[in-house]
C-alpha positions as CSV (number, residue, x, y, z in Angstrom):
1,X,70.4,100.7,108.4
2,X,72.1,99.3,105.3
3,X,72.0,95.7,105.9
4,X,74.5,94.9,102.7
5,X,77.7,96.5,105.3
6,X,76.3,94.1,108.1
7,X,76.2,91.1,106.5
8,X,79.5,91.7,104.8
9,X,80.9,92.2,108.2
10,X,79.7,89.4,109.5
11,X,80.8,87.4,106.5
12,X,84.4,88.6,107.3
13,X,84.0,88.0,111.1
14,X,83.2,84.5,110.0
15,X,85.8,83.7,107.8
16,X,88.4,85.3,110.4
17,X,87.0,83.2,113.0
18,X,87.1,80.0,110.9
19,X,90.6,81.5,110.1
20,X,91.3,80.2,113.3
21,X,91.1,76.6,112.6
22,X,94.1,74.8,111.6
23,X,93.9,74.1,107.8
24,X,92.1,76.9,106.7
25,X,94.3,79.1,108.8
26,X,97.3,77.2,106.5
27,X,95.6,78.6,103.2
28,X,94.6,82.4,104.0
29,X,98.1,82.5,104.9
30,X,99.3,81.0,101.8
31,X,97.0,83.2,99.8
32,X,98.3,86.3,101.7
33,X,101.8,85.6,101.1
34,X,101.3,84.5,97.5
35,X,99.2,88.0,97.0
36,X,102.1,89.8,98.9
37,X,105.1,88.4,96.9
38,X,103.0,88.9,93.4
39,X,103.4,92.6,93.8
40,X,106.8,92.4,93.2
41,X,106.4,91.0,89.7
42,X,108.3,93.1,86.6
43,X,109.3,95.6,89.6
44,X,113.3,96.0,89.8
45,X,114.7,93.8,92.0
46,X,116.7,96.5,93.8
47,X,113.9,98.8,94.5
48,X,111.6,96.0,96.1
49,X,114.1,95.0,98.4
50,X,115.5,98.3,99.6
51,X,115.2,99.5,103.1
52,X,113.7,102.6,104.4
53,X,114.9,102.9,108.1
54,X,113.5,106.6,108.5
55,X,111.2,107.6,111.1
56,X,108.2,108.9,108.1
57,X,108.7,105.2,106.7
58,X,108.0,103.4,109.9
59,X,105.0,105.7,110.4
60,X,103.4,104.7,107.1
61,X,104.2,101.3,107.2
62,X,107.1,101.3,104.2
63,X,109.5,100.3,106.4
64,X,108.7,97.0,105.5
65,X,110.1,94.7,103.2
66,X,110.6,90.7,101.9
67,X,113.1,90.6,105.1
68,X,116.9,89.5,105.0
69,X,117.9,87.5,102.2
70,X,119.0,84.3,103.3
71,X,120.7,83.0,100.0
72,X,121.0,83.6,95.8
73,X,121.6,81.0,93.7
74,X,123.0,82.2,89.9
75,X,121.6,79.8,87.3
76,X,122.9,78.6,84.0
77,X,120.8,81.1,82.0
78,X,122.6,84.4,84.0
79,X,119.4,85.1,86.2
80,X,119.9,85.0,90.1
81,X,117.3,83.2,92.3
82,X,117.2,85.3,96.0
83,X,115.6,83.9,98.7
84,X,114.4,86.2,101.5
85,X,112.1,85.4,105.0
86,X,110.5,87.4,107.4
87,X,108.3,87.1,110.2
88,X,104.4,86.8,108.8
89,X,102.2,85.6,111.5
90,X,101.9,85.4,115.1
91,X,99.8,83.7,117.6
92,X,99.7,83.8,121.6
93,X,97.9,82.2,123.8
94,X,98.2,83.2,127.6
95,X,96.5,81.6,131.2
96,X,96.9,83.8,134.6
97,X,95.7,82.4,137.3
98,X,94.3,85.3,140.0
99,X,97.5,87.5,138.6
100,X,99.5,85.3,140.6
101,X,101.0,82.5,138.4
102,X,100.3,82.8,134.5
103,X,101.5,81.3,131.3
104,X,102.2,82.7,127.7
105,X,103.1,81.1,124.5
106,X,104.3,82.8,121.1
107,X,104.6,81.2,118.0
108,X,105.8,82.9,114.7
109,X,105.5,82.0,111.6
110,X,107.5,82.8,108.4
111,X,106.8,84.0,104.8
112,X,109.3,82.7,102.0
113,X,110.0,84.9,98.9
114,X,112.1,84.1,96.4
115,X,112.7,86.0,93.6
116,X,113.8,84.6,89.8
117,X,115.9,88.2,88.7
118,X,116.8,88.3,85.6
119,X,119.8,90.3,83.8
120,X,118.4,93.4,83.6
121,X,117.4,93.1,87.5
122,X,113.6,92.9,86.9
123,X,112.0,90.1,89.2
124,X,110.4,87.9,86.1
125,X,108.6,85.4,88.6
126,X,108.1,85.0,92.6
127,X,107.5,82.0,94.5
128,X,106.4,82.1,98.3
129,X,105.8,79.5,100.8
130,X,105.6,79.5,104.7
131,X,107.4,78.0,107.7
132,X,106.7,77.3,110.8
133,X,109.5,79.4,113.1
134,X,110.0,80.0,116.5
135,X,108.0,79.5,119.7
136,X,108.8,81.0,123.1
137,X,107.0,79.7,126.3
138,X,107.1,82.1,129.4
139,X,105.9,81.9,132.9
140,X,104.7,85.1,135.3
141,X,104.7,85.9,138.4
142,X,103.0,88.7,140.2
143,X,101.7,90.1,137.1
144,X,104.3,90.0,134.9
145,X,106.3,91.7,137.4
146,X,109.2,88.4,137.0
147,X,108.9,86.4,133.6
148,X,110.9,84.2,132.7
149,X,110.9,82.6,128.9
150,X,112.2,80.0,126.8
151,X,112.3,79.5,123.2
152,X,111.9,76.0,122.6
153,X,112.1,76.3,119.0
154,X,114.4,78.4,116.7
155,X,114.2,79.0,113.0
156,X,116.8,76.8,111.9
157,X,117.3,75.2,108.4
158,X,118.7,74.3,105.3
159,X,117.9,76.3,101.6
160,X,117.2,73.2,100.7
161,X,114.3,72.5,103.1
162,X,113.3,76.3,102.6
163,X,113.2,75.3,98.8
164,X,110.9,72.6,99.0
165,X,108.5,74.7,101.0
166,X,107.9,77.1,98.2
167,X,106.1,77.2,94.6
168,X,105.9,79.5,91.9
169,X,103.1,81.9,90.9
170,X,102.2,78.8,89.0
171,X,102.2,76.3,91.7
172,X,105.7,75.0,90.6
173,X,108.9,73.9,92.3
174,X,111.7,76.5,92.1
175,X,113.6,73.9,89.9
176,X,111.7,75.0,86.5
177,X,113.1,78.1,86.9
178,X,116.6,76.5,85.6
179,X,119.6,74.7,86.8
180,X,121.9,76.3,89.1
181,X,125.4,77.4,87.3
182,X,128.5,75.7,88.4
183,X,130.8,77.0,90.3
184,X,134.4,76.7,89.1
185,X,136.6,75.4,92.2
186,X,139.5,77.3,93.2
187,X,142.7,76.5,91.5
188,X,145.5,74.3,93.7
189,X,148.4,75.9,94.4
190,X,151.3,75.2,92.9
């Protein structure tokens, strides 16, 4: 028996366990979603963000992207910052008691990338960040066979909160990446 595979399993049951545990569960999921959104550095913008919907891309697991964009913000200096979110974890937690009466909760969190594009549409930084999202509480009876849930929470804000939950690849607000570019109102009618 090759003990180096069994005490580098253990080592990973370990940490996954202590994953578990509010604060360090808070930094391997920062340090996934930061390694995550890095591969998307010098890629094109375009091809990153594309969607495969066909039935050999949800097989291998390319169906999968940064999620929906949720805002873009031109700056002065002609590159767009777009901000995207997707689900990135879940946990649930669930009581039955004889099969009769049981209890389920689901919480989901969610992974922030945002993406500095420049003119030429290459992504020239990345900054991530995570938010807490939506939790549904449910209730069972007879084994499932009636369920009735609630979400107590939805994923509900503002860019400017999702803004301040996110840093750089080098640990930076999104504000060093430049000022936004002004708008020019719409001209009263004469």
């Amino acid at each position: 028996m090759d003990f180096r595979y069994v005490s580098r399993a253990a080592a990973c049951l370990l940490l996954l366990s202590l994953a578990a545990c509010g604060g360090l569960a808070d930094k391997v999921e920062n340090v996934a979603n930061r390694t995550y959104t890095s591969a998307a550095m010098g890629k094109s913008y375009t091809a990153i963000t594309a969607t495969d919907n066909s039935a050999i891309a949800a097989l291998s697991g390319r169906r999968s992207n940064f999620g929906p964009t949720i805002g873009s913000t031109p700056l002065q200096n002609g590159d767009i910052v777009y901000r995207h979110i997707q689900p990135a974890s879940k946990s649930s937690s669930d009581t039955s008691i004889l099969g009769l009466v049981g209890t389920a909760a689901v919480k989901t969190n969610y992974r922030l990338s945002y993406f500095l594009v420049g003119q030429d549409g290459l992504v020239r930084d990345w900054a991530t960040g995570a938010v807490p999202g939506t939790t549904s509480d449910c209730i069972t009876f007879l084994s499932g066979i009636v369920q009735r849930c609630q979400d107590s929470q939805r994923l509900q804000a503002s860019l400017q909160h999702y803004d301040s939950r996110v840093q750089t690849r080098s640990g930076q607000p999104i504000a060093v990446w430049g000022a936004p570019a002004e708008v020019p109102s719409p001209a009263a009618p004469r």
